[in-house]
C-alpha positions, 0 to 999 in steps of 0.5 A: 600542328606546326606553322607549316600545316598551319600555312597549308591548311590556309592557302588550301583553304583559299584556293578551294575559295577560288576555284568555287568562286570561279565554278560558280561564275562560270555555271550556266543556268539560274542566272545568266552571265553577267557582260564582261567588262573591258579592261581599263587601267588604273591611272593611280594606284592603290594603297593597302593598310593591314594588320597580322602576325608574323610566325616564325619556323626555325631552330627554336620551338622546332621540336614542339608540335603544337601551337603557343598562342603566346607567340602572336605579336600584331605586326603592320603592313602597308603596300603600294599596288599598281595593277599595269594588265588585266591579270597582272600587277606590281606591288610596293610592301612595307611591314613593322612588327615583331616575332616570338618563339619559346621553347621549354623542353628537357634540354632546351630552354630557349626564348626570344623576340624579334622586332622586325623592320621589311620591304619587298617588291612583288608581282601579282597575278589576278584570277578575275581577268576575265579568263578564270574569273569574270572582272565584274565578280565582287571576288577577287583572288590573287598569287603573288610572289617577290624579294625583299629585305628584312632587319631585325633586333632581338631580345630575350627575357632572361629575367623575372619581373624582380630582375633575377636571372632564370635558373632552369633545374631538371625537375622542370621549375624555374628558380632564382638560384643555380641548382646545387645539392646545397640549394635542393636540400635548404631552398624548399619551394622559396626560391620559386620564380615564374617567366614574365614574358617580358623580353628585357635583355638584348642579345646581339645577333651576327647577321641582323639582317637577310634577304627574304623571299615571300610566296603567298595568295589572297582574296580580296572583295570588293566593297565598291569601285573604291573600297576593298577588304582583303585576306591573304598569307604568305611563306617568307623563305630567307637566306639566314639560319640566325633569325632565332640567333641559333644555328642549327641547319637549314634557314629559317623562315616564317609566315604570314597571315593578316587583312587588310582594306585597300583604297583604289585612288585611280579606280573610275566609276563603270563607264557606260556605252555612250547612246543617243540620247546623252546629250539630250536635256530631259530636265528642260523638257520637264519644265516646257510649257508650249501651251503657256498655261503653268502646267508643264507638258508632262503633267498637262492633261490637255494640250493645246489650251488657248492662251487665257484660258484658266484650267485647272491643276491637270492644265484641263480649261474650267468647266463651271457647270460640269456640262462637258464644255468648258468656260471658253467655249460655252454659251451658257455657263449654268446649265443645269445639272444634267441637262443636255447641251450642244457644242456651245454649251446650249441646252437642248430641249427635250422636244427638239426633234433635230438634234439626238441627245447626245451632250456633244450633239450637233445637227447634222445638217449644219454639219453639212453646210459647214463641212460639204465633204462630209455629206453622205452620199448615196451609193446603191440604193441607200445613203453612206458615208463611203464616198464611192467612185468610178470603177478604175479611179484612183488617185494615184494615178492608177496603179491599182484599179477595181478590176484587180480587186474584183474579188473583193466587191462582194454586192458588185456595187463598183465600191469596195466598202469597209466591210467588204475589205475586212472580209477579205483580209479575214478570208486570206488569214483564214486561207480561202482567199487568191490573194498574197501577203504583198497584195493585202497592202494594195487593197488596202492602199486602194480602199483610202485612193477610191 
């Protein structure tokens, strides 16, 4: 496999990402769709660290179809990115690192090692622009593609670990002599010698230099609003045939292949749709206390506590005797467990015949006295608190009157109680009743004027 399979079977690779990435945000179904977010630019731009490997495709190694691990060589990159539109941006790159190449064949023995100095400008595209992807997907894929200029200084390892120039004889081995019959027939195995890979010798090259232009993708996730992880690859096309100091047909060219994390200076948290209630100040409301009693309203289990009055932790007044009336209001602050009391905490004996047994009793008769509108009234033959009234009065000056809800006074007594207007209403929702939607709310305003 050579570095362009290699660079083909990775851009296939996240393309075939992508476009699931992009099937998945756009499948209707479990979850539905998230809200699209508008596009807001960036005022700052982002700035990308990264590390990867340089492999070189050019005149030496060209023959080999497999890969040489020992070539790798760390290379660092940096870019300066600023996204100007939703689905495009601009980028600043700079990268520093080397490249490696060897070939060992019958009638080639070539090696040697760049130290590499590039800059390049390019334009990306994003596919999370809300047209292929949703902007608010933790994915983020991208095309880029640019010009630049790389220089170079190349060495080679020309000697072994002894200082001792390489001698490649046709049997395959490497040897500190030339290969002579005198030294097959005398040396044996001594002269033996292995490559140590160290690139010690300079060789100085024509063209150092040449422009370069990279075409490459990638995918970036996006840990938070500020933070990115990235991969991406890219196919660097130069206009020189001598990166490898040998000319032998078309230009060279090398690939890409690294990760990076990406810090968003100018990136703001989500905003959210201004609503009615921002400028309201709930934690003020917390502490509000209109009773003045320590208790805050949001805690107060009752409202509206006398000023002076000790309660307890629920902001309840203290009720000493558990009878039901607490300390302020009551007249006999022990009463007896389970006695019954009036509404000033009093007991009632079991004996009195005016009040009922109830722990809130209260004679009704007082009640009347104090309260006279309350009286019960008699309507027909027996007493009610329905208060009747003429036929035809009504307090609002008229507009409905009894005549217009004859229907509805079932015992003809010239009143319409509470349960002759419930059993109109049932009557209309069981569909045996004249009456339309618009007149329930008549009878009803009529039943509280009479």
């Amino acid at each position: 496999m050579n570095y362009k399979q290699i660079l083909l079977s990775i851009l296939t690779l996240i393309s075939v990402s992508t476009l699931s990435i992009a099937q998945v945000s756009d499948t209707a179904g479990a979850k539905p769709k998230r809200i699209r977010p508008p596009y807001e630019p960036n005022k700052l731009p982002s700035i990308s660290l990264g590390i990867g490997n340089l492999a070189f495709n050019g005149d030496v190694g060209k023959s080999l179809q497999v890969v040489d691990f020992s070539n790798f060589r760390l290379t660092y990159r940096l870019d300066i990115e600023q996204r100007f539109f939703s689905a495009f941006g601009a980028s600043l790159t700079g990268m520093y690192g080397k490249m490696a190449r060897n070939e060992r064949t019958p009638s080639r023995n070539l090696n040697f090692e760049n130290t590499v100095m590039q800059g390049e400008l390019n334009i990306i595209v994003y596919l999370d622009n809300n047209l292929f992807i949703n902007r608010s997907s933790k994915f983020s894929p991208y095309l880029y593609g640019g010009v630049g200029y790389m220089m170079f200084t190349q060495k080679t390892d020309s000697l072994d670990k002894n200082g001792t120039a390489y001698n490649y004889w046709s049997d395959g081995t490497i040897r500190t002599q030339t290969q002579t019959e005198e030294n097959i027939q005398k040396s044996g195995n001594s002269n033996l010698t292995q490559m140590d890979r160290k690139y010690e010798t300079t060789v100085k090259v024509k063209t150092p230099n040449s422009l370069v232009f990279p075409v490459g993708l990638g995918l970036r996730y996006k840990l938070s609003n500020h933070f990115s992880a990235n991969i991406q690859a890219s196919y660097y096309i130069t206009m020189s045939d001598l990166i490898d100091n040998v000319k032998d047909g078309g230009n060279d060219s090398y690939v890409y292949v690294g990760t990076s994390f990406t810090y968003n200076i100018g990136m703001s948290s989500n905003k959210k749709a201004p609503t009615e209630f921002d400028s309201v100040d709930f934690a003020s409301y917390d502490k509000d206390d209109d009773d003045g009693d320590k208790v805050a309203n949001n805690l107060d289990e009752c409202a509206g506590t006398p000023e002076g009055t000790k309660v307890d932790d629920k902001g309840c007044p203290l009720d000493g005797d558990k009878d039901g009336i607490p300390d302020y209001l009551d007249e006999e602050k022990k009463s007896k467990e389970g006695a019954i009391v009036d509404a000033q905490g009093v007991t009632i004996p079991e004996d009195y015949t005016g009040k009922e047994k109830d722990s809130v009793a209260t004679d009704h008769t007082r009640m009347a006295e104090i309260f006279p509108s309350n009286k019960d009234e008699l309507v027909g033959s027996y007493y009610s608190f329905d208060k009747p009234q003429k036929a035809g009065a009504s307090k609002s000056g008229g507009a409905s009157t009894l005549t217009d809800f004859k229907f509805a006074d079932l015992n003809g007594d010239g009143y319409i109680s509470s349960d002759e207007i419930s059993a109109a209403i049932d009557q209309f929702f069981d569909g045996n009743s004249q009456m339309k939607s618009a007149d329930i709310n008549k009878l009803i305003d009529y039943f509280f004027e009479q």
